[in-house]
N, C-alpha and C positions, 0 to 999 in steps of 0.2 A: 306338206313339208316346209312349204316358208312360213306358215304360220309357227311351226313347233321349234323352228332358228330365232323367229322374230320375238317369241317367249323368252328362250333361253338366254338371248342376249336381254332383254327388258330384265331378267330377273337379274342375270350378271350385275346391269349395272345399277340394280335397285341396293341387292347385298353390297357390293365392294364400295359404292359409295360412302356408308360411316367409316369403310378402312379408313379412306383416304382425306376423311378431315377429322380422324381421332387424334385429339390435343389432350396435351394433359400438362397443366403447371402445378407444383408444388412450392413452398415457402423451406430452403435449405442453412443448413449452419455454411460458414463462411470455411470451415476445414473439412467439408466436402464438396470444395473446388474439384478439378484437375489442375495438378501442380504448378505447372506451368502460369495460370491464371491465379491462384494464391501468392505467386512470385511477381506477378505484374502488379497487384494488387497491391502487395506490402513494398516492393521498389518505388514506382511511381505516384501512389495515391494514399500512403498509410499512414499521411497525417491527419487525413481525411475520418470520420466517424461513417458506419456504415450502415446504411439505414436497413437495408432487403437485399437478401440473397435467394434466386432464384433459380429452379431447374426447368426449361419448358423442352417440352417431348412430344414427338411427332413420330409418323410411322418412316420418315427418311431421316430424319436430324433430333439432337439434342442440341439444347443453346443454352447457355446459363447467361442469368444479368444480375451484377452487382449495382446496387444504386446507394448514394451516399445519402447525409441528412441535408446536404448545400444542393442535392438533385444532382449533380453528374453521373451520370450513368454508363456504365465499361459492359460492352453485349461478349460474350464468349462464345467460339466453339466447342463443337465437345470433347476437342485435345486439349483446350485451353488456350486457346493462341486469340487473341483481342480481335473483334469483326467492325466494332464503331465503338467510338466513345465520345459522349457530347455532352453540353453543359448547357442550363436553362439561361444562364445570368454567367455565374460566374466563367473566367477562362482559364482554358483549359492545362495543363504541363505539356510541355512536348518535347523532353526527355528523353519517352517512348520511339520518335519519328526518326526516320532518316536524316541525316546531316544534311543531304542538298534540300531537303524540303525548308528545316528550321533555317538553314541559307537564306533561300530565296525567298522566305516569307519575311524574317527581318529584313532583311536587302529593301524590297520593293513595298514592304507593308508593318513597318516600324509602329506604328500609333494604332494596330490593329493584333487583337490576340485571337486566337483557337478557340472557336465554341463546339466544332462536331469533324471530327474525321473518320472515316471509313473505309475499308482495307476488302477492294475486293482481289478478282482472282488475278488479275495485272494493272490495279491502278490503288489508286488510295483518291480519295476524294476527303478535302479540305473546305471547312467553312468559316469563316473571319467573323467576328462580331458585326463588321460591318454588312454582315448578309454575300459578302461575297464565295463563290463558289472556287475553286481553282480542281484541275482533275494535273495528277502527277503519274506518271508509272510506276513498276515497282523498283526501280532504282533510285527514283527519289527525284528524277528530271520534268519540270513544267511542261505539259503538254497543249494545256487551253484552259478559260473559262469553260465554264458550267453555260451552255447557250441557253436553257431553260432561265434563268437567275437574269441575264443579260436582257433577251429579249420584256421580260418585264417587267425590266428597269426603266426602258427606252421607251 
């Protein structure tokens, strides 16, 4: 009998295994966004040329990524709502951001522009050209450095 449990789960998880890392990206036209993200697109970035527009598909998520021809790259949801957007070189618009963020970033880091922000599920995480990290909540209030980024600076 434990032999024919000790099968049955071995097979389990031999099968459901390719489920769960079946990936699939395609090369997509830029007006089959979700609207929302053809709206952030043409707002924020549409003086911008666009290089790739992508759909990548998983058995739990759709993500789309817009990438320009200067490299900035805007990651999407699959409602459309903006997950990261970051910049190889050049810096970034922050337009997009909370008011107390663009605040506190001029305020305290004048001589330093936007390379990469990220919007998770209660925070936004912000990266300055100068490699600095800063983590905000979602109302847009400073909460701390990044201690990864500090610790190996120091």
């Amino acid at each position: 009998m434990v032999n024919k449990v000790f099968v049955i789960l071995i097979n389990l998880l031999i099968f459901s295994f390719p489920l769960q890392i079946n990936y699939d990206y395609r090369f997509i036209n830029f007006e089959d966004l979700p609207t929302k993200a053809k709206t952030f697109v043409r707002t924020y970035f549409g003086h911008y040329d666009i290089r790739i527009v992508k759909i990548e598909m998983t058995m739990t998520r759709t993500d789309y990524t817009v990438q320009f021809e200067n490299g900035i790259k805007i990651e999407f949801n699959s409602n459309g709502d903006w997950d990261e957007v970051n910049s190889p070189s050049d810096c970034l618009p922050s337009d997009f951001l909370n008011n107390m963020i663009i605040n506190y970033l001029n305020k305290n880091y004048p001589d330093y522009c936007l390379h990469m922000i990220s919007k998770g599920k209660h925070k936004f995480e912000v990266e300055l050209t100068n490699g600095l990290e800063l983590i905000f909540n979602k109302k847009g209030e400073f909460l701390r450095y990044d201690h990864k980024i500090l610790q190996n600076n120091t």
